[in-house]
C-alpha positions in Angstrom: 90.6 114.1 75.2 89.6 110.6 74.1 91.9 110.3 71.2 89.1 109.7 68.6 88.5 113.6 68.0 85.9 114.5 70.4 85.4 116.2 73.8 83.1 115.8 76.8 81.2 118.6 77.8 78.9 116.8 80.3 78.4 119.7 83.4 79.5 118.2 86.5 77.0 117.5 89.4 78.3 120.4 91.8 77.9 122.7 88.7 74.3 122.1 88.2 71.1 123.9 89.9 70.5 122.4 93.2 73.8 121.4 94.2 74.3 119.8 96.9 70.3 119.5 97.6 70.5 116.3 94.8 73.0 114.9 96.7 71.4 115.5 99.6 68.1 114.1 98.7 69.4 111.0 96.5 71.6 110.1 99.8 68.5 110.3 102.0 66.1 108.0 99.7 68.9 105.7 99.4 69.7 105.6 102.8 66.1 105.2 103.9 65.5 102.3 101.6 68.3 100.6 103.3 66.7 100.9 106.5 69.9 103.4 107.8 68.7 106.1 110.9 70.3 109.4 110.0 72.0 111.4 112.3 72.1 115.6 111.2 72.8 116.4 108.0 74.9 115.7 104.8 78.2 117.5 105.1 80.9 118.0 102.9 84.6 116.6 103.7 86.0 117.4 100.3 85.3 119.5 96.8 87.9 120.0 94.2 88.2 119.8 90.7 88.0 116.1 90.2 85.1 115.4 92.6 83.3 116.0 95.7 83.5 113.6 99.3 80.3 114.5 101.6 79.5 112.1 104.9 76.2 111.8 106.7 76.3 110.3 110.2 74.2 107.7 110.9 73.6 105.0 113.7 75.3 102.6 112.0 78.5 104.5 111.5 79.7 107.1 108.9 78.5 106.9 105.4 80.6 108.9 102.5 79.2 110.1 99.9 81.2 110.7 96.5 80.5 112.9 93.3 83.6 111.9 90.3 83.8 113.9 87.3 82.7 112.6 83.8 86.1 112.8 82.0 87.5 110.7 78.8 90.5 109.1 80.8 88.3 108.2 83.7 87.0 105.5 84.6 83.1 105.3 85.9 84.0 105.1 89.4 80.9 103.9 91.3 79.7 101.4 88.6 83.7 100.2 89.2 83.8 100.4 92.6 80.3 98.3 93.2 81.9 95.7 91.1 85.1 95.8 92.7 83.2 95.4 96.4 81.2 92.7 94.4 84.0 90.8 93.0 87.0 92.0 95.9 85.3 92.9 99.1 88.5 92.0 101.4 90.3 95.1 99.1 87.1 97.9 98.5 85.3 100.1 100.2 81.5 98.6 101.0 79.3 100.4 98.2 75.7 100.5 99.8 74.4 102.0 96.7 75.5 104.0 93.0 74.2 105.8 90.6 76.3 105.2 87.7 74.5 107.7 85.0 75.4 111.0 87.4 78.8 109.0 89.3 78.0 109.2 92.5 77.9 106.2 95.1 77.4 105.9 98.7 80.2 103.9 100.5 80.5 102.4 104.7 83.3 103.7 106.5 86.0 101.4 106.3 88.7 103.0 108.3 91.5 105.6 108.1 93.8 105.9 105.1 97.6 106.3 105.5 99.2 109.4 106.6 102.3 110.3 104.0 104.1 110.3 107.0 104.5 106.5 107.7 107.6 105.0 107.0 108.1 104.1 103.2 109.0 100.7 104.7 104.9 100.6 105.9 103.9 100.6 101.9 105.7 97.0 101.4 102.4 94.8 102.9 99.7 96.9 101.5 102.0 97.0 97.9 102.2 93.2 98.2 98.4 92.7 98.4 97.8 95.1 95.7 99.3 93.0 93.8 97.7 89.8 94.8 94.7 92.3 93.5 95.9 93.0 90.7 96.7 89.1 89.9 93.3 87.9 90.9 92.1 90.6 88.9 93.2 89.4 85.3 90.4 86.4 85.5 87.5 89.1 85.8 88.7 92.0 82.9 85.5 91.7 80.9 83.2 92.3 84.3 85.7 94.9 85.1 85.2 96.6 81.8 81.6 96.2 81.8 81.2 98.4 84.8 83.0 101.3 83.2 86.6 100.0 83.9 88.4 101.8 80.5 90.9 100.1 78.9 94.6 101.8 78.5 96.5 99.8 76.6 100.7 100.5 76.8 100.7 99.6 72.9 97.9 102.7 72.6 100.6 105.2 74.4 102.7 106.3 71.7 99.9 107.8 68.9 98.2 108.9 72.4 101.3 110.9 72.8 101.6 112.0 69.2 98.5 113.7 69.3 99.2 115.5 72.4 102.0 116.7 71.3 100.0 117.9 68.1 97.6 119.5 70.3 99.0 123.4 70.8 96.3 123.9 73.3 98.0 121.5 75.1 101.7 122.1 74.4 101.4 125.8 75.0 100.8 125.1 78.6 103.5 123.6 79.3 107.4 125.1 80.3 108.8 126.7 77.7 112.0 125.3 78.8 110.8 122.0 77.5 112.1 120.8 74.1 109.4 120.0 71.6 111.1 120.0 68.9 110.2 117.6 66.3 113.5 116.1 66.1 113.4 115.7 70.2 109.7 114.5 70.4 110.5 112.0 67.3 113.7 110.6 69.6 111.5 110.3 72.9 108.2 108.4 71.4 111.0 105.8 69.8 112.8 105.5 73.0 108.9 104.6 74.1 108.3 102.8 71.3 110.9 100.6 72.2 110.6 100.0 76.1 106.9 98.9 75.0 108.0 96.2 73.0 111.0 95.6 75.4 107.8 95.1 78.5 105.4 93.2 76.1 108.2 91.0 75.4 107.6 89.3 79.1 103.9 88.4 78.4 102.5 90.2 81.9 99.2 90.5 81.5 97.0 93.4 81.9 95.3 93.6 85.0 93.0 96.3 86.8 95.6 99.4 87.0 95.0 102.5 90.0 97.2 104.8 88.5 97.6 107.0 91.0 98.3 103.9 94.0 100.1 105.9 96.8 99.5 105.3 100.5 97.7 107.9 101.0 94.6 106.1 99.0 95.1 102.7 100.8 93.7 102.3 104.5 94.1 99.3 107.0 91.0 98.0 106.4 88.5 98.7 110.2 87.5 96.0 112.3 84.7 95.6 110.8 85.3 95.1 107.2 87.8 92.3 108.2 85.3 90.7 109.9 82.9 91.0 107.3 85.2 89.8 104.6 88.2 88.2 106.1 86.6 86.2 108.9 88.1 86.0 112.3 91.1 84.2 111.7 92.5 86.7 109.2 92.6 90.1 111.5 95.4 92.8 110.8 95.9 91.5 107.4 93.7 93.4 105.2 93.6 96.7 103.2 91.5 98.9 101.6 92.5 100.8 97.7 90.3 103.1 97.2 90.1 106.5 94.9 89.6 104.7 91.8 88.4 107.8 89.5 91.8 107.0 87.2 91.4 102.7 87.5 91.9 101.2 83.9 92.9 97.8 82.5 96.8 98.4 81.8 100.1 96.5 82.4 100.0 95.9 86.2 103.5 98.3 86.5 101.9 101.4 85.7 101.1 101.6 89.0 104.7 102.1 90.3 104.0 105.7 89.8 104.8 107.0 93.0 107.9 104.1 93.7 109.4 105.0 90.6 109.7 108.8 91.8 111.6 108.5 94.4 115.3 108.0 95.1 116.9 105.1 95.2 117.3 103.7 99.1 116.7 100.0 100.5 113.6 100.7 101.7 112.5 101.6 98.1 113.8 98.8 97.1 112.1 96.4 99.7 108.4 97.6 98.8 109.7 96.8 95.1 110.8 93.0 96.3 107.5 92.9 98.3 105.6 93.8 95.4 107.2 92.0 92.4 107.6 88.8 94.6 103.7 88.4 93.9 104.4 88.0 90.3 106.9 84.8 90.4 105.3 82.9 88.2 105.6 85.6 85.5 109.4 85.6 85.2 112.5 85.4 87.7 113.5 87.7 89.8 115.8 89.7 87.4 113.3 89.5 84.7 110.6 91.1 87.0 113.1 94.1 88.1 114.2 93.9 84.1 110.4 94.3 83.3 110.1 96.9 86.2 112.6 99.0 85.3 111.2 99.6 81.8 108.2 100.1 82.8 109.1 103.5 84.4 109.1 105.3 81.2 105.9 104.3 80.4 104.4 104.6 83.6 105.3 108.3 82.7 104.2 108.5 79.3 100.7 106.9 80.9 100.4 109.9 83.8 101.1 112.6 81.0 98.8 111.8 78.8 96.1 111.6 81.9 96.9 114.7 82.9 96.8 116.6 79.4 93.1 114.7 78.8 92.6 116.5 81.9 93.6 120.2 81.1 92.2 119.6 77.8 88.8 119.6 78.9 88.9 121.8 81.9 89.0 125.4 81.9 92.0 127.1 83.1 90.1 128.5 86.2 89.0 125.1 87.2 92.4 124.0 87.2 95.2 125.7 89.1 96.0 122.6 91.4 96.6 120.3 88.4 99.0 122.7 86.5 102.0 121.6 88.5 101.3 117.8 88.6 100.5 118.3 84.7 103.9 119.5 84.2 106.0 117.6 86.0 104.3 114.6 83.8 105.6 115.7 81.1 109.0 116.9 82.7 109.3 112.9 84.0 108.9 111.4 80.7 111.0 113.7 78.9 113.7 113.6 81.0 113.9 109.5 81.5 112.8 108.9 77.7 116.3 111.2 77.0 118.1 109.2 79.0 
């Protein structure tokens, strides 16, 4: 749902006739023009709801080819992620070519991502340089939202959440065990209401947003994008984000997501420091964990209403993998905007 009453009914690419033969050919033509030798054929690595990852070998090394679907709460990924290579190369995937009408984009290998298996203690460096990111980003948020970056406001969140909660189509999928009563739902969007104004308060800026920035979607960038955009005297130091199909212009703390989940341990807590020392010149110490810490709430508020836009527009058979994540959205804001 986009909030201003209407729905997207744009058929995805891997629903249409000739699927993956499109893919196939637009990879080869692009490829070609580029001057790329092909080795065998186009082969898929990945196909789920939200999009499909293919890779065709070629004598240059691996190329990836990815298919996002057209949804109101996404961004358009490979306009964003050719502007992001344009403006960020030392953080993004090397976009050889897009096609921003259908979403699809051809990207270079650039190494392997994170396992989930690393120590938490491993997210601290590639946390701290998404936020150098994120800071660098906030001179560049008109280009950004000129290639399809949407804007999410936190001040937008509360009549988002209104008119999900108006939405039975919505409501009547999740737990019944949930209270939505009025009187309950009136209690938890002024709790919001309040940590909004409480974060505004600190004059953050908005920046470019993930929103779904876990380790698994960052990779130590390869040797050769470090050469390319770090030079020799910078090796080991870089990182790739990449899965940017939920990027967005929001307060930069959204994207604690995943940190904000977990129990509280000192490694937790040193990615945190790692991570908020970037902002320094934004507010003390204490005022950045102040700031951080009520951010959490809306950090959940944001995923839930993602995740409803989602189900809203997708058919119940298309969906069974986002059911779960879809509810325990909602079960995270309700519970912490109770507290």
């Amino acid at each position: 749902m986009n909030y201003n009453g209407t729905l997207s009914t744009k058929v995805q690419s891997w629903q249409q006739p000739n699927w993956p033969q499109n893919a196939k050919h637009w990879t080869e033509y692009e490829l070609n023009k580029k001057h790329f030798r092909l080795i065998g054929e186009l082969q898929q690595v990945k196909g789920w709801t939200l999009g499909y990852v293919l890779r065709q070998t070629t004598y240059s090394g691996d190329v990836f080819f990815k298919a996002t679907a057209f949804l109101p709460l996404f961004s358009n990924e490979a306009s964003l992620c050719a502007k992001l290579y344009e403006l960020f190369p030392q953080y993004s995937a090397e976009v050889i070519a897009f096609d921003a009408s259908q979403q699809w984009m051809l990207t270079a290998s650039f190494g392997e991502a994170f396992v989930d298996t690393v120590p938490l203690s491993d997210w601290a460096k590639p946390f701290a340089a998404f936020a150098d990111l994120q800071i660098s980003s906030v001179n560049y948020i008109n280009e950004l939202e000129s290639a399809g970056c949407i804007r999410r406001d936190i001040t937008a969140i509360p009549k988002q959440l209104r008119s999900t909660f108006q939405n039975e189509a919505i409501t009547s999928r999740l737990p019944q065990e949930l209270n939505l009563s009025a009187e309950n739902l009136n209690h938890v969007i002024n709790h919001l209401i309040t940590a909004i104004a409480a974060l505004s308060a600190f004059k953050i800026p908005n920046t470019l947003v993930h929103s779904d920035l876990h380790i698994e979607n960052i990779a130590p960038a390869s040797a050769r994008h470090q050469e390319l955009n770090y030079g020799d005297n910078q090796r080991d130091k870089g990182f790739v984000f990449f899965d940017w199909s939920d990027g967005c212009i929001s307060h930069p703390f959204i994207d604690g997501t995943y940190l904000f989940r977990m129990d509280d341990s000192e490694d937790k807590q040193y990615v945190i420091d790692a991570y908020l020392s970037r902002w320094s010149k934004y507010g003390s110490r204490d005022e950045l964990i102040q700031a951080w810490q009520l951010a959490e709430v809306i950090c959940y508020a944001h995923q839930a209403i993602s995740y409803a836009g989602m189900l809203h527009i997708l058919t119940q058979e298309e969906t069974p993998d986002l059911v779960i994540a879809f509810e325990n959205a909602f079960k995270r804001f309700l519970s912490k905007a109770m507290n």
